[in-house]
N, C-alpha and C positions, 0 to 999 in steps of 0.2 A: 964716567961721563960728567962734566963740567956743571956743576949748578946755573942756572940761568942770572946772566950780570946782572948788577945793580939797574934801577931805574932813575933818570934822572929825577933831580927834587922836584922840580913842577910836575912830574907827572906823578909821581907818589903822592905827593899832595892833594892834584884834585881825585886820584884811585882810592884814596882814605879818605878822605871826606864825604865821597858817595857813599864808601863802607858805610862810615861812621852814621850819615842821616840813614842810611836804610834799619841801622838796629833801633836806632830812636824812636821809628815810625813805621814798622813794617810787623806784623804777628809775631808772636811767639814762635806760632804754628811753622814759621817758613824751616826750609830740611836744608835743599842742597845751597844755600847760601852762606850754611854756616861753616861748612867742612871746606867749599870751597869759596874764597875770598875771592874772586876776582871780578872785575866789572869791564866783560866783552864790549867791546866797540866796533871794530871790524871783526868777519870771519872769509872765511871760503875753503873750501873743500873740508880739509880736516882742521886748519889752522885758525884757531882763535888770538886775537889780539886784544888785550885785554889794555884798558886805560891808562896802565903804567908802563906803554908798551911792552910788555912782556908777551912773547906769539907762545901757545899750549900747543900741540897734540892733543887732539880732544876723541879722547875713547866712552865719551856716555851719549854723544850724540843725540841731546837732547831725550835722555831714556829710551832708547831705541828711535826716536821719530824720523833724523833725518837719516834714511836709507844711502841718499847721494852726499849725502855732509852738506854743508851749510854755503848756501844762495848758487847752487848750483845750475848752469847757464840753460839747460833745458827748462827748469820750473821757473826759475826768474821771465825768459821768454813765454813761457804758458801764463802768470801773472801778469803780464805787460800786454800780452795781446786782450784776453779780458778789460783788462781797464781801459787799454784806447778803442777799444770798439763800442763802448757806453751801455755796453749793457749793464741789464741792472744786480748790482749786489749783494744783495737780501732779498728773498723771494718763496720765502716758509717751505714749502713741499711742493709748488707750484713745478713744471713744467719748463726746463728749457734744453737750449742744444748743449750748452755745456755740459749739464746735469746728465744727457742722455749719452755724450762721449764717456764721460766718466762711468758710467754705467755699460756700455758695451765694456770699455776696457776694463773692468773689475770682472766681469762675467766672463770674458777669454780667459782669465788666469786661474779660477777656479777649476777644481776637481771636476772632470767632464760628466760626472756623474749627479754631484748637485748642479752645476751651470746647466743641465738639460729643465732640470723642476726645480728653477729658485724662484725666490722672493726678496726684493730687496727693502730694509725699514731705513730708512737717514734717524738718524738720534740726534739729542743735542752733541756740543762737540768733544766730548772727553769719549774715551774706551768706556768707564765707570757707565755713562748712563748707557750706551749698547748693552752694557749687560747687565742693568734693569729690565731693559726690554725686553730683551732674553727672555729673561725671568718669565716676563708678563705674559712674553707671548706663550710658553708654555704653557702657563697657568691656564689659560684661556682655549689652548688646543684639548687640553687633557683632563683640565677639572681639578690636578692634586696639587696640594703646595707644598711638595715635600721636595728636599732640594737633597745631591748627594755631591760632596765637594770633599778634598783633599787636602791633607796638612802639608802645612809651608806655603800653601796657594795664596796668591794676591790677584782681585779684579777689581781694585777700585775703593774707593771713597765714603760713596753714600749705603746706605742703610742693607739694601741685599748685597751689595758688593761687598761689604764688609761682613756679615752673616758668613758669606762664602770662602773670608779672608781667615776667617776665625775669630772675627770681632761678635759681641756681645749683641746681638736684636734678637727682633722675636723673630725672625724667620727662623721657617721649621728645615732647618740644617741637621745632615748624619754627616761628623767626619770620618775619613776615611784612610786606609793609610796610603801616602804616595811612596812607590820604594822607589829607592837610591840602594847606591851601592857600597858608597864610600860611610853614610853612618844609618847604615839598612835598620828601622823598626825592629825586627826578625830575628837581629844578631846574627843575619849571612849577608851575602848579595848576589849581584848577578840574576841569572835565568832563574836561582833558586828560588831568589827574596820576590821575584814577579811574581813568579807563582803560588808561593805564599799570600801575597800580597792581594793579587784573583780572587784563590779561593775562598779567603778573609769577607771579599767582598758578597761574594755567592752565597757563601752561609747565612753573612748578617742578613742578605734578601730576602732568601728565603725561608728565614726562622719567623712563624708565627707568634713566637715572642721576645723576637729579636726588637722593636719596639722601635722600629725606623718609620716615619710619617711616611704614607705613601709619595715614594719618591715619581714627577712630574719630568723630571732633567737631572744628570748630571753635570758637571760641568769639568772641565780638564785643562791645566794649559800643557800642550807637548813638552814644551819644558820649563820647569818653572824658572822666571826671571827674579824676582823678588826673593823670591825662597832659597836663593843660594847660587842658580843656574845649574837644575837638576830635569838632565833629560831623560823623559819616560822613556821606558824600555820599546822598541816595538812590536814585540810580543804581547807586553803587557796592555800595551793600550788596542790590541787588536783586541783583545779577550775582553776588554772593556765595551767593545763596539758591541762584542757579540751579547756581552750578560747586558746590556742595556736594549737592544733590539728583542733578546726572546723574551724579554721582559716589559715590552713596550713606555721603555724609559728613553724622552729625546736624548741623545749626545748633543755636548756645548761644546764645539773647541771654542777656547779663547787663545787666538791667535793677535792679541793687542801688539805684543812685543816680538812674536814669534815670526809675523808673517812678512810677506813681501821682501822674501829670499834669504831674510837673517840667518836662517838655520843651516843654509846648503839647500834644499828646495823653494819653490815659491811661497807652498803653506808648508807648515811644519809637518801636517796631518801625514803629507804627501810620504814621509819616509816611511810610515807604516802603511800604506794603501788604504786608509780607515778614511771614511767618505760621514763625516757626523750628518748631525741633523740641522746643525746651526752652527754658522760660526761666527766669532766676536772680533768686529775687526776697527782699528782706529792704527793711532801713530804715524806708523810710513806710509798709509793711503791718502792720509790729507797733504804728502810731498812738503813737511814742515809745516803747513797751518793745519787751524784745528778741524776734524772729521770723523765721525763715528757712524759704523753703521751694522746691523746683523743681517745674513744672506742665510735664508731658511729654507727647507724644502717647499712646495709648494700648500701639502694639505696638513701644512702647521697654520695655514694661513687663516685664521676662525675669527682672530679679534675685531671688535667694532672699530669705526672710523672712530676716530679721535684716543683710543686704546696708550697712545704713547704719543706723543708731540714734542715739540718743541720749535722756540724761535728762531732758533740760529743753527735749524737743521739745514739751511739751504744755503750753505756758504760756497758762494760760486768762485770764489778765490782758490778757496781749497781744493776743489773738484778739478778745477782745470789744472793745478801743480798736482794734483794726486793722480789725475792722466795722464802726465807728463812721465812724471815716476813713476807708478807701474808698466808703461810700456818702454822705458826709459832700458830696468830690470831685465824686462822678459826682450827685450830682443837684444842687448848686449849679456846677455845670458849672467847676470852680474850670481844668482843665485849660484850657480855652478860656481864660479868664480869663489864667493864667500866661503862655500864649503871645502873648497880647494886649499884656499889663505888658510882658512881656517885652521883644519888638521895639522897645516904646517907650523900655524903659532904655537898649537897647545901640544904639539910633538919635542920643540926649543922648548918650552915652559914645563914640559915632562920632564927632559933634562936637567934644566936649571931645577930641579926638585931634588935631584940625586947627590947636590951637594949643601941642601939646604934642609935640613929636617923640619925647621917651623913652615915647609908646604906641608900639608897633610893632603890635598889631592889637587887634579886638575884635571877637569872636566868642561864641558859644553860638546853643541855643535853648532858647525859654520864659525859667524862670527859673533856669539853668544860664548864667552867664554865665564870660566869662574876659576876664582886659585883660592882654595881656603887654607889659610891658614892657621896654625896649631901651637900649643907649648909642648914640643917634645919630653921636656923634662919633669910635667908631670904625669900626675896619674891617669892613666887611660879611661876615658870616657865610654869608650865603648866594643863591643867583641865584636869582630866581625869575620865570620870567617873566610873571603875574600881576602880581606887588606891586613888581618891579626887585629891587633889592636889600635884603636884611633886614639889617641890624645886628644883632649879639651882643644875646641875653639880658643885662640889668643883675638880676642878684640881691640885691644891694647896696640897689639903689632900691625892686625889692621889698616886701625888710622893711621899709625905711623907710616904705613908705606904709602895710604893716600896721601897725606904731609910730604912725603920725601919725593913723592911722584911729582906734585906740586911744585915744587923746587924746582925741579927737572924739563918743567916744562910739558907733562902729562897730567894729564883729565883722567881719574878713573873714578869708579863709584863702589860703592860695599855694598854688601848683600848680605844674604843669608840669615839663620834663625837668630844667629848672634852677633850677625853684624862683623862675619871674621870673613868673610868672602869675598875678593877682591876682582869685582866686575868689568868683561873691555868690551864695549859694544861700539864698535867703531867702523864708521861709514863701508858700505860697501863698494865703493869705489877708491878702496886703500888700496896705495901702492904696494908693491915687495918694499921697496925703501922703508919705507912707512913702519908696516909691520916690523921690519926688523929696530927699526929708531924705538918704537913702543917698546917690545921683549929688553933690548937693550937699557932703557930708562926704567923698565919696572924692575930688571935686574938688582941695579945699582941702587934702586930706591930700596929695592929690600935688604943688601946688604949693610945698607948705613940703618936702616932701623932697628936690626938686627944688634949692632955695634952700639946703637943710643940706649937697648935693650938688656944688652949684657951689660952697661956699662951701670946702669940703674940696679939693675940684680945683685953687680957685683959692692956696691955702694950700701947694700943691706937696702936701699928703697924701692923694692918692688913696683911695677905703675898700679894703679887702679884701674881697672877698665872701664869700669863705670864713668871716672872723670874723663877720658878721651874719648868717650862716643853718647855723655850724657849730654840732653839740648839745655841749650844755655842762651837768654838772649842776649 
């Protein structure tokens, strides 16, 4: 497939220059600006146009947010009736009709089981502080600050989120093992590694000197986004519902990235029938703008007024495009859909494996996909008795196929523990065309990095991995 043409000089010009002032004057801290250069102007549906006219295929969709891809005609109209009707747009927790549509239609889509006995908190506007709240509101139903969270897991930013991400605070965190199958803890996978995995779990609870804070919550994502795009097993995470209910420990799903149909269902929960106790929900509910909120059983409900706040809990922009999309979903059945496309992508991308050894697996569900990729040629990383043996992560190759995707006119994002996991979260409202323009472009990107790859090995200069995925401003 044809690298995307040149740009004329005026538009490269002023597309560099924007580059250029944003490294000048913008954090160190900023991620996907750096791996991907471009500066959107126009979008719609899937298609970005970026300031050097160049149009992307865009598979990150704004980190899972836009469910329908970008300024799509239902939410744009839900946004536009809000503003010329004058109501008001900031309104802290107060009371309105939009707030109360968007709350009936969040409450239809839910597990019939929690929507009977829920509770709903608005948080400020990220995922991260929902699952503060979380936190809080456990803490406050149950008394213990013991938190039990999984490796590879990501929710967030601030101080508990990151506790549970595996970042450094004082929260009183027990990590835990998440199994996967393709580089299983265990040295197996499958039915076998879950179950190991369980009783792992069981044990560490109930050893009296097993030296876990009394744990308040769990907390879970059905599959982890961040961490690679590794979906829990449904066994495994039923057995989680149950050792955390005879043990009077809330369940968290955090469905930040998971929910509103990404997976092949509406919540992710839904493919194992696991009904938690709390779920963590942001991204594709606020229909593209910002909105966070946790929907809790009802006698989790203990905390005091003012327990959790915030200002720009009441973003009535978002609420009415977040009604718009989820009933958008749930009556063109988009979820069904996703899981449909889905299998079909990572079925072509299972093939395209068979002639390429640097895939070492490919996995997700729905439209949650991951392709990690491997240095076949060295030494194997890991035993597994599933797969035999796994070769090392290639990081290196990685970026190069974001790089080469780039070219191509594809948006994708890396993931995983080392950043070898080549992620496509791409609108659920993708065409068959579509899909297949993606597999085709991720194709070809990996053959030429492949080729940039041998040709550096072959030259005695091996890449450094660390230079193609260290931050640099």
């Amino acid at each position: 497939m044809a690298v995307t043409e040149p740009a004329p000089a005026a538009a490269t010009a002023a597309h560099e220059g924007i580059l250029r002032r944003q490294a000048q004057r913008e954090s160190a801290a900023r991620t996907y600006a750096r791996s991907l250069p471009i500066v959107p102007v126009r979008a719609r549906g899937m298609t970005i146009e970026g300031a050097d006219g160049r149009r992307y295929l865009d598979c990150l969709s704004g980190a899972g947010t836009l469910a329908l891809g970008h300024n799509h005609p239902v939410v744009l109209e839900a946004i536009r009736k809000v503003i010329d009707s004058g109501a008001p747009l900031h309104v802290l927790d107060l009371a309105t009709p939009v707030k109360d549509a968007f709350t009936t239609e969040l409450f239809a889509t839910l597990p019939r089981e929690l929507a009977d006995d829920a509770r709903v908190q608005f948080c400020g506007p990220a995922g991260t502080d929902a699952v503060e709240a979380a936190f809080k509101l456990v803490r406050a139903a149950t008394g213990r600050d013991g938190l039990l969270a999984f490796t590879g897991a990501y929710h967030g930013m601030t101080a508990g989120a990151l506790a549970a991400s595996g970042g450094a605070t004082d929260v009183r965190v027990t990590r835990l093992p998440f199994p996967q199958t393709y580089r299983c803890p265990f040295g197996t996978g499958g039915e076998r590694g879950a179950e190991i995995a369980a009783r792992w779990t069981e044990h560490l609870l109930d050893d009296p000197k097993g030296g876990v804070p009394a744990p308040g919550a769990m907390i879970v994502e059905p599959v982890q986004g961040e961490g690679g795009v590794n979906p829990a097993p449904d066994s495994w995470l039923r057995r989680m519902r149950d050792i955390t209910r005879d043990r009077s420990i809330a369940l968290i799903a955090d469905e930040v990235q998971t929910g509103v149909g990404r997976t092949g269902a509406f919540w992710a929960v839904e493919h194992s029938g696991v009904v938690p106790d709390v779920m963590v929900l942001s991204k594709a509910i606020g229909g593209s703008l910002p909105l966070a909120v946790i929907v809790y059983r009802s006698g989790l409900d203990l905390w005091q007024p003012g327990a959790h706040a915030g200002t720009f809990r009441g973003n009535q922009l978002a609420m009415a495009a977040g009604s718009a999309t989820l009933a958008y979903v749930r009556e063109n059945r988009l979820a069904e859909r996703a899981g449909t496309l889905g299998a079909r992508m990572i079925a072509q991308l299972q093939a395209l494996a068979a002639d390429h050894p640097s895939i070492g697996d490919v996995r997700g569900r729905g439209l949650m996909i991951g392709i990690e990729l491997v240095d076949p040629e060295a030494a194997p990383a890991d035993v597994n008795a599933e797969n035999g043996c796994a070769p090392p992560p290639d990081p290196a190759l990685a970026a190069a196929v974001q790089r080469e995707c780039l070219r191509r006119g594809l948006i994708v994002e890396l993931g995983g523990r080392h950043s070898a996991v080549v992620r496509l979260l791409p609108p659920l409202t993708l065409t068959d065309e579509q899909a297949t323009a993606v597999v085709d472009r991720l194709a070809d990107a990996l053959r030429a990095a492949e080729r940039s790859s041998h040709r550096r090995t072959a030259a005695g200069r091996p890449a450094d991995p660390g230079s193609l995925t260290r931050k640099t401003p």
